[in-house]
N, C-alpha and C positions, 0 to 999 in steps of 0.2 A: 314637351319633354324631348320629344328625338332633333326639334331645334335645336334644343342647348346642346345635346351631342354631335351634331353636327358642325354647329360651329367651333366647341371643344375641340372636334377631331381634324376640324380644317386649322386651326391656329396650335396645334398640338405641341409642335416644334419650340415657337415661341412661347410659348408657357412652359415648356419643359427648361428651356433656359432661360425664363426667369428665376424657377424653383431651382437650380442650380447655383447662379447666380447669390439667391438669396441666401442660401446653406454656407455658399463659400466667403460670404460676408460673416456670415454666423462665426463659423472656423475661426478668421482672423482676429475677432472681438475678444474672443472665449481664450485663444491660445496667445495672446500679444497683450500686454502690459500696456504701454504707451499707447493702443490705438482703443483700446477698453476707456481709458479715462478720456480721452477726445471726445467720443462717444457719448461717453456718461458727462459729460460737462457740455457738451450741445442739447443733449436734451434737457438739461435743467432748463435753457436759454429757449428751446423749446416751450416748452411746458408752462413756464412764466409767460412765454409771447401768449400761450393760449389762455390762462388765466386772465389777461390780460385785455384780449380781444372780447372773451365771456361777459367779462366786468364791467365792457364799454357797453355792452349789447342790452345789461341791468341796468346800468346805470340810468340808458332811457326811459325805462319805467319808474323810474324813483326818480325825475327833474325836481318834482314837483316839491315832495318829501321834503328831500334835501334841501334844496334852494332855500325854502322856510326853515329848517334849523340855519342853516348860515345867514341869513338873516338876524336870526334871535343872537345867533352866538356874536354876531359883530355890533348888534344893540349893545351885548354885556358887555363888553370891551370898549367900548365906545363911554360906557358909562365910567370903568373902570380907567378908563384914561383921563377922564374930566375929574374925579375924584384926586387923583395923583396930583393933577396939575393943582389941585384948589389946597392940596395939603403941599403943597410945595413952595405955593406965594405964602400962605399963612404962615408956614414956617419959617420961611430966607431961607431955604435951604435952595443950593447951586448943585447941579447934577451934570459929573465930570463925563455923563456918558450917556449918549441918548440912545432910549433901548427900543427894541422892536415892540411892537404893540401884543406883541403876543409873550411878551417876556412875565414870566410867575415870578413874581415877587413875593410870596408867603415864608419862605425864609431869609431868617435875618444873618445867616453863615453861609448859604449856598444860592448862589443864582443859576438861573435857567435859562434857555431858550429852547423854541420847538421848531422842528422842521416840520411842516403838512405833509399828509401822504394817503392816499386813497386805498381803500381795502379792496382787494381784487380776490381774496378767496377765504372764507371764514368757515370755519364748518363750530356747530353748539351743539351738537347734540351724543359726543363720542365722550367718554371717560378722558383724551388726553386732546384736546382743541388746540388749533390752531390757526394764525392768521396770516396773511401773505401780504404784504404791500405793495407799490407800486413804486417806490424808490430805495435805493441801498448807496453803498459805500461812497459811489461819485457826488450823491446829495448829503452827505455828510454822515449819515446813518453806521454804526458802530455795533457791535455785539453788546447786553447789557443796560442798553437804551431801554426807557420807559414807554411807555404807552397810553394817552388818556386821549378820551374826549370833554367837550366842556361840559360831560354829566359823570365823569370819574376814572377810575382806574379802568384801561382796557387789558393790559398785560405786557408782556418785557419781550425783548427783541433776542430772538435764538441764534440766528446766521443769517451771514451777510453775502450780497454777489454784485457785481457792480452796479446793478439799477431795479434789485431787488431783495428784498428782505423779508425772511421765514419768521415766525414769533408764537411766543407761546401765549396762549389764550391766559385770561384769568379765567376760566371755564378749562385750568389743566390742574391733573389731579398733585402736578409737582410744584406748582407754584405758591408760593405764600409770603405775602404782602408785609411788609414792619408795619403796623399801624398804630392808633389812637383814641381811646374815648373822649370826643372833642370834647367833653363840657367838663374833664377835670384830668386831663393829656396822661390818663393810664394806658400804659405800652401793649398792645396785646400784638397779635397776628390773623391776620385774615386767610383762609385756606378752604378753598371748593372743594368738596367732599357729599355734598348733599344727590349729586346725579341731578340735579333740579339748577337750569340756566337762569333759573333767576335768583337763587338764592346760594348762600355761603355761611360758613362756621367763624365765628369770632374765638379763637382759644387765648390761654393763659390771665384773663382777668378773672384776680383772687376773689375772694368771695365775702370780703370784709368792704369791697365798692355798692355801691348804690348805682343798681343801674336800674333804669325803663324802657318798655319798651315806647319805640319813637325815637332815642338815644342816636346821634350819631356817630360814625365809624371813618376816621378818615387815616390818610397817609400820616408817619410819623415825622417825616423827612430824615430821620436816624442813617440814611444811607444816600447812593447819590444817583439813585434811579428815578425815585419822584419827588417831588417836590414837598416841603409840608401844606398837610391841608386839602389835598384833594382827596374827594367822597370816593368813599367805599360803597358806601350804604346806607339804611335804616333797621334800626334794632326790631324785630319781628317776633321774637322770643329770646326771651330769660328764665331761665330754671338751675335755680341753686338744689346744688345731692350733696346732703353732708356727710357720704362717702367719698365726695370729688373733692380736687384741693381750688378749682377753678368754675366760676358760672358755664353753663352751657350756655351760648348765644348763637342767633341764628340772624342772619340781617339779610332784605333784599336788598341785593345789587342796585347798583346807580345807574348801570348801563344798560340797554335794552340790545343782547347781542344778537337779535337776531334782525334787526335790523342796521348794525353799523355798515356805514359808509364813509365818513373822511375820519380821520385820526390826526392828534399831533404826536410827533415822537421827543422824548425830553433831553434836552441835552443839557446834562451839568457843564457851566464852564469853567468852573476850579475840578473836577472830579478827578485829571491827573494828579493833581497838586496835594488831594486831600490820599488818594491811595497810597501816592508815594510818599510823605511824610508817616501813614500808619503802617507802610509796610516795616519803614527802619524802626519804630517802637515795639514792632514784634518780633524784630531781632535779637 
């Protein structure tokens, strides 16, 4: 102990104008507008570097993991492309545009593309989730953007910065998905409320449907964030109250969030075209 005061007392000087030093940065942050938001905007650039760094240090541990879902997932699409092609010659039909292999074709009004992008910070276990990316604005990424991997909904994109992007979990208590009962396309909504990362609430389907459990739950495409048809879920519980006007349903999730790692983000590419025609009819 009388070392560390020793040396304290021999460097006293320079430490004491550090801590001045420090204070007088403090002052200009606190009392200057323009040098506050400098600040506050290098550290985001910050803080995403460090996220970023953490992510690659994870990602070692999980080669393995990974590598085999990428795998699996470029089997499906690989199948998914050989199916196209076999419905293409059968048909004669001539295709004005050759599309990326990653292009969702399940609606017949909206097409898709997705950009890849690596999850560098997720947290599942808060009431309000959320997820970080590794690409923003310069890789095309937009506020609004959906989010899925090839096992379903991940959740929608909050704010953007040039090479990185904030987003809101489906694991957030604000979010809520348009969806579908796939086997007779009743509109309901999907919304995490349960505090349980693996599970979620199915509301507004009446109570005059037939539903079981095993039922699946998917996107409606009603909007121009996901696509139609991709999983939500599995129906886990159904309970009709004939004080309610609506089934209570409970589905696990499709996504295992406590393990993600790569993500695609959805891009509509009519979604200008389709907002600004509905904005002049709500004129």
């Amino acid at each position: 102990m009388s070392q560390l005061f020793a040396i304290i007392f021999k460097y006293r000087v320079f430490l004491v104008f550090i801590l001045l030093e420090l204070v007088a940065a403090a002052l200009i942050v606190n009392n200057n507008t323009y040098q506050r938001s400098v600040i506050l905007s290098s550290s985001n650039t910050v803080v995403g570097g460090i996220y970023n760094t953490t992510s690659n240090v994870e990602q070692y541990f999980h080669l393995t993991e990974v590598n085999e879902d990428l795998l699996n997932e470029n089997a499906l699409l690989r199948k998914q492309i050989e199916l196209n092609q076999m419905v293409s010659i059968n048909d004669s039909v001539e295709q004005e545009n050759t599309l990326s292999p990653l292009f969702y074709g399940m609606s017949d009004t909206i097409a898709y593309d997705f950009i890849p992008a690596r999850v560098i910070n997720n947290s599942v276990y808060r009431s309000a989730n959320y997820i970080t990316l590794n690409k923003g604005r310069k890789d095309g990424i937009l506020e609004g953007m959906g989010i899925m991997t090839k096992d379903g909904v991940v959740g929608q994109v909050k704010s953007v910065s040039n090479h990185f992007a904030t987003c809101y979990s489906l694991l957030h208590r604000d979010m809520a998905v348009s969806s579908e009962l796939k086997k007779n396309g009743a509109l309901c909504t999907v919304k995490w409320d349960t505090e349980d990362p693996t599970k979620a609430s199915v509301n507004y389907l009446p109570l005059h449907l037939d539903i079981d459990v095993g039922d699946t739950i998917t996107t409606s495409g009603f909007n121009t964030v996901y696509p139609e048809g991709v999983m939500l879920g599995v129906v886990t519980e159904a309970e009709k109250t004939p004080s309610e006007r609506f089934w209570l349903v409970t589905i696990d999730v499709s996504v295992d969030f406590s393990k993600l790692h790569h993500v695609y983000v959805s891009k509509s590419l009519f979604r200008a075209e389709k907002d600004s025609l509905e904005s002049m009819d709500e004129q």
